[in-house]
N, CA, C and O atoms as CSV, one atom per row, in Angstrom:
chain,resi,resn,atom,element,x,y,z
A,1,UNK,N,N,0.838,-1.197,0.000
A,1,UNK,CA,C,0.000,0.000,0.000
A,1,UNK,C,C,0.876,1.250,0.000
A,1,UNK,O,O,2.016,1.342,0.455
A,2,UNK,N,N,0.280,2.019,-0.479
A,2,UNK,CA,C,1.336,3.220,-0.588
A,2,UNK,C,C,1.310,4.378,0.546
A,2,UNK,O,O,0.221,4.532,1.099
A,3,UNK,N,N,1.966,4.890,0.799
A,3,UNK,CA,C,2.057,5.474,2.583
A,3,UNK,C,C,1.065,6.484,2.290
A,3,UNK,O,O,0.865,6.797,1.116
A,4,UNK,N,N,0.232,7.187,3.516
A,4,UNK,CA,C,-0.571,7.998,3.193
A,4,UNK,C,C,0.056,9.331,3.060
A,4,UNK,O,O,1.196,9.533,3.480
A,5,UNK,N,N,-0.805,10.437,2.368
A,5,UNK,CA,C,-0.355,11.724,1.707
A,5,UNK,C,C,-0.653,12.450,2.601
A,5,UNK,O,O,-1.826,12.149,2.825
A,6,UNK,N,N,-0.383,13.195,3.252
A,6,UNK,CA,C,-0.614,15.068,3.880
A,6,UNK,C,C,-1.722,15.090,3.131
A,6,UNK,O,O,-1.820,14.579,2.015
A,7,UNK,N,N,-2.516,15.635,3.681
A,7,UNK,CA,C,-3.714,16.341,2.653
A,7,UNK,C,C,-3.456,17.255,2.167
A,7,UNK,O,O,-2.947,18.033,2.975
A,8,UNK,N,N,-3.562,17.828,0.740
A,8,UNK,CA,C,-3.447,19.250,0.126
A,8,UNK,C,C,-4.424,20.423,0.821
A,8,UNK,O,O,-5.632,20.527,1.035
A,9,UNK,N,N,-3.215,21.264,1.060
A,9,UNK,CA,C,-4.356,22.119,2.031
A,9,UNK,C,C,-4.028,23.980,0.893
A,9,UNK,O,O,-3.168,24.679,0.355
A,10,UNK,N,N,-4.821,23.909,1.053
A,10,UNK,CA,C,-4.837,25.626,0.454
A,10,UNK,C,C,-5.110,26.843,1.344
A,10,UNK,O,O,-5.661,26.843,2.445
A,11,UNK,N,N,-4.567,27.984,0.587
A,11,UNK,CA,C,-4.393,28.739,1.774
A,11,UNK,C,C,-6.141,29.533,2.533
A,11,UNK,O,O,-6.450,30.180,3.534
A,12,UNK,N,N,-6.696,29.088,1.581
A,12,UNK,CA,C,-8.349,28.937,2.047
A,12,UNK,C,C,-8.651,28.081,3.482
A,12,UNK,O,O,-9.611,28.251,4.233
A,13,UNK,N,N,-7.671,27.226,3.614
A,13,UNK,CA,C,-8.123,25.970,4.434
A,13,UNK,C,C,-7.636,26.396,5.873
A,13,UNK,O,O,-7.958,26.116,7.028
A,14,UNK,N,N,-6.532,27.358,5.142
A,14,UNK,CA,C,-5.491,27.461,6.697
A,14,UNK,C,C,-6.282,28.904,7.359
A,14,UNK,O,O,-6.408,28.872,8.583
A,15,UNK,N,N,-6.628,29.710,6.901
A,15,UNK,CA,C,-7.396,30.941,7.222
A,15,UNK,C,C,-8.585,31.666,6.173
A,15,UNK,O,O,-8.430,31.875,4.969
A,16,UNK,N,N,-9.590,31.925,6.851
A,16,UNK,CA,C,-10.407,32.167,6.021
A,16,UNK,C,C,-10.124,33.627,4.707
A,16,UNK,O,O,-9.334,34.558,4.867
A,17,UNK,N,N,-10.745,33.477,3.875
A,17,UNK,CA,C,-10.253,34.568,2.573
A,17,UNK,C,C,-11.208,35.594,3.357
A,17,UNK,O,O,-12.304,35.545,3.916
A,18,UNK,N,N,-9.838,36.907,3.006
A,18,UNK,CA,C,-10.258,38.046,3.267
A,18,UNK,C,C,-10.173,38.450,2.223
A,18,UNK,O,O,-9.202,38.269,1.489
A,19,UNK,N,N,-11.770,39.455,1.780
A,19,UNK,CA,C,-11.900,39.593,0.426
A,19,UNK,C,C,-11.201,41.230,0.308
A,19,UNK,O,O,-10.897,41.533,-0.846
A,20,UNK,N,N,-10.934,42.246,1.326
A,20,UNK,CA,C,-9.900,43.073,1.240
A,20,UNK,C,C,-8.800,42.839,1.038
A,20,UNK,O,O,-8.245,43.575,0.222
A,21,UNK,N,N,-7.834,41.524,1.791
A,21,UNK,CA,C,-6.966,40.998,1.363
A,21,UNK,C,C,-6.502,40.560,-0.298
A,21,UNK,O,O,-5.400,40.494,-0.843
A,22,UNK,N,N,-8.267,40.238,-0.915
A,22,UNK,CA,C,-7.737,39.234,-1.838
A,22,UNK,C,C,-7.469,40.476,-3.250
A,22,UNK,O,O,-6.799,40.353,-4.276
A,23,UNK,N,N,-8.166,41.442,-2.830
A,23,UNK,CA,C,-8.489,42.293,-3.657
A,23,UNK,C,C,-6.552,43.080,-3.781
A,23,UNK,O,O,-5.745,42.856,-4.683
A,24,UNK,N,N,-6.360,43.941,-2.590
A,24,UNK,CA,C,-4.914,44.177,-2.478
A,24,UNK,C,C,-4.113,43.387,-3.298
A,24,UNK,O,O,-3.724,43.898,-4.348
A,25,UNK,N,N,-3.673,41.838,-2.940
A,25,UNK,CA,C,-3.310,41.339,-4.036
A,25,UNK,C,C,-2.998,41.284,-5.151
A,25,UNK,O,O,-1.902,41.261,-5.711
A,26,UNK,N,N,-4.744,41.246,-5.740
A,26,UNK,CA,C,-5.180,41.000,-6.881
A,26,UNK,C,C,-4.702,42.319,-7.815
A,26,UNK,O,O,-4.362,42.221,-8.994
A,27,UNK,N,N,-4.744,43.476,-7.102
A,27,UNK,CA,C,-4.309,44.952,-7.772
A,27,UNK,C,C,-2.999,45.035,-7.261
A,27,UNK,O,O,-2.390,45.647,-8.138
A,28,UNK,N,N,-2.319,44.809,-6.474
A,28,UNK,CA,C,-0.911,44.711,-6.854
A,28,UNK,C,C,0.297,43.660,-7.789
A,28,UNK,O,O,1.430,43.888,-8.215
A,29,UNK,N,N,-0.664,42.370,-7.833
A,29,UNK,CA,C,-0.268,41.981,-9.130
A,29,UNK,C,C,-0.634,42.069,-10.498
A,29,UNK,O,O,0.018,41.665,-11.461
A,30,UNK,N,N,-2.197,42.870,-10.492
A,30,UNK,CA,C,-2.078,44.072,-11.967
A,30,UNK,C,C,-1.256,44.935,-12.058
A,30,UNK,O,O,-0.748,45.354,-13.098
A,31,UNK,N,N,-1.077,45.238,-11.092
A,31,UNK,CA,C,0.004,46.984,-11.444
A,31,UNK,C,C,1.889,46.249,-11.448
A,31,UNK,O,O,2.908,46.587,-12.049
A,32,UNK,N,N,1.647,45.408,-10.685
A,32,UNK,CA,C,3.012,44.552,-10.984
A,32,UNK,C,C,3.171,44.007,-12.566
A,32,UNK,O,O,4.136,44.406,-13.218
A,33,UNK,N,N,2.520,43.389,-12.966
A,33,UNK,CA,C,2.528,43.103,-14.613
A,33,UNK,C,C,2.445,43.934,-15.642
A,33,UNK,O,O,2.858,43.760,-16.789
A,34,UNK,N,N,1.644,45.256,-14.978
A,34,UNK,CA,C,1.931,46.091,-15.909
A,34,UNK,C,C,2.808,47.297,-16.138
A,34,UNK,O,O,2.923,48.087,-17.076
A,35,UNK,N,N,3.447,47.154,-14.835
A,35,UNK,CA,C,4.974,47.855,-14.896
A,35,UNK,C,C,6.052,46.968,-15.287
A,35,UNK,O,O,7.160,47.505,-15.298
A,36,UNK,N,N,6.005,45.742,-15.612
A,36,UNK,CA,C,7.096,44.993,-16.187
A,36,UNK,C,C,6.921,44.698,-17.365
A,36,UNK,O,O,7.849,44.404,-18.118
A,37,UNK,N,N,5.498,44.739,-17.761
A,37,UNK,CA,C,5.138,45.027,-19.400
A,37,UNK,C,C,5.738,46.797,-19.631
A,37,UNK,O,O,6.948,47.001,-19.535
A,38,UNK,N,N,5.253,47.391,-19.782
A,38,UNK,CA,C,6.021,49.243,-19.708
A,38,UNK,C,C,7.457,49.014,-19.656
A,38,UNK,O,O,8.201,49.463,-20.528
A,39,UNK,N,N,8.022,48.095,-18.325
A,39,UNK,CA,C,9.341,48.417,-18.242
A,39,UNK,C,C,10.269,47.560,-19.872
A,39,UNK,O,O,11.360,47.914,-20.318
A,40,UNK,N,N,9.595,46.701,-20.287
A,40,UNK,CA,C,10.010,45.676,-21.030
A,40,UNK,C,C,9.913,46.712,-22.535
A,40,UNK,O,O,10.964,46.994,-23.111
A,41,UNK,N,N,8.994,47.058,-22.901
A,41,UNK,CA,C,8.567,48.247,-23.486
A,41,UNK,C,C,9.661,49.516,-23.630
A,41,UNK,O,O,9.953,50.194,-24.615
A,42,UNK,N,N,10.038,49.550,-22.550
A,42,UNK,CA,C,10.761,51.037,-22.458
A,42,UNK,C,C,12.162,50.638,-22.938
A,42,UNK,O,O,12.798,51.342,-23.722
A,43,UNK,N,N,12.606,49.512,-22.450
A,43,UNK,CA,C,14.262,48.911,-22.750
A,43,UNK,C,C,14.210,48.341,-24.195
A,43,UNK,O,O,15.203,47.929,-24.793
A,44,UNK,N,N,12.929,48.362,-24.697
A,44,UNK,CA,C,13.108,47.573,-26.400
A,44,UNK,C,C,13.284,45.951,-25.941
A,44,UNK,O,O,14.095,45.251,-26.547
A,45,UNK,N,N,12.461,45.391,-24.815
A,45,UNK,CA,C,12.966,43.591,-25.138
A,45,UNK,C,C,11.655,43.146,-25.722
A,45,UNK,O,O,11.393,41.971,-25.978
A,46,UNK,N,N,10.683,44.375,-25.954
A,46,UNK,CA,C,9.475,43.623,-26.530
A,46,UNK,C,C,9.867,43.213,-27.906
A,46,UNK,O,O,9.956,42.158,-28.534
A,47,UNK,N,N,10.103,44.719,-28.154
A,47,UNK,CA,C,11.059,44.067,-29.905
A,47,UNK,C,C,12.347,43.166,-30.294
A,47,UNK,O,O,12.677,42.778,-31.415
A,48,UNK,N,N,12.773,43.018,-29.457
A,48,UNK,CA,C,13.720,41.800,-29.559
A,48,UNK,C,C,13.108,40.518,-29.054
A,48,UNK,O,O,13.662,39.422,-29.139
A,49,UNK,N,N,11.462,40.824,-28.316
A,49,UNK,CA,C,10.952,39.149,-28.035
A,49,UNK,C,C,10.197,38.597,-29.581
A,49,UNK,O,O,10.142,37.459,-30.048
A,50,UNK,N,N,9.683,39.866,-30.104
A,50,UNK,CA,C,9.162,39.633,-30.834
A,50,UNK,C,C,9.206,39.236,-32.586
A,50,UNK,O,O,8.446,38.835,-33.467
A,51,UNK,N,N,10.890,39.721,-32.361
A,51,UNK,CA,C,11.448,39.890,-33.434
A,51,UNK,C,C,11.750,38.138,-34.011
A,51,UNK,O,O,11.484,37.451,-34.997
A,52,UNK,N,N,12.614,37.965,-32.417
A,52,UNK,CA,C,13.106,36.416,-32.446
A,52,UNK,C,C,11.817,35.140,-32.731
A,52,UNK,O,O,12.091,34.067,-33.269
A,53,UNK,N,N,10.589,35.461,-32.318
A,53,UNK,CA,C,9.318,34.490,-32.808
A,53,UNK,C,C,9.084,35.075,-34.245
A,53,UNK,O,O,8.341,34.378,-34.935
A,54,UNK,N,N,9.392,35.802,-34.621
A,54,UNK,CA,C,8.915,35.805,-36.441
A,54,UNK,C,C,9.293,34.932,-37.113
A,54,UNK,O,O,9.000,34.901,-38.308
C-alpha cells in the first residue's frame, strides 16, 4: 500500500479569505505586470521578443 499523503491544504483551508486581502493582491499583481510590461517596453525587449518568434 502506498504510505498515506498530507492532505493538500490551500491557503483557504489554513485561514479564512479576506476579500480586502484578496483584492490588495489581486491589484498589486495588476500593477506589478503592468509595470514589467512598460518596463520591457521602455528597454526595447518587446522588440527583440518579438522579433526572435517571427
Amino acid at each position: 500500500m502506498p504510505p498515506d499523503l498530507p492532505p493538500k491544504s490551500h491557503g483557504a483551508d489554513i485561514a479564512p479569505a479576506n476579500g480586502v486581502l484578496d483584492r490588495i493582491l489581486n491589484w498589486t499583481a495588476f500593477v506589478v505586470c503592468i509595470g514589467l510590461g512598460w518596463w520591457a517596453i521602455e528597454l526595447g525587449l518587446w522588440e527583440k521578443l518579438t522579433s526572435l518568434l517571427k
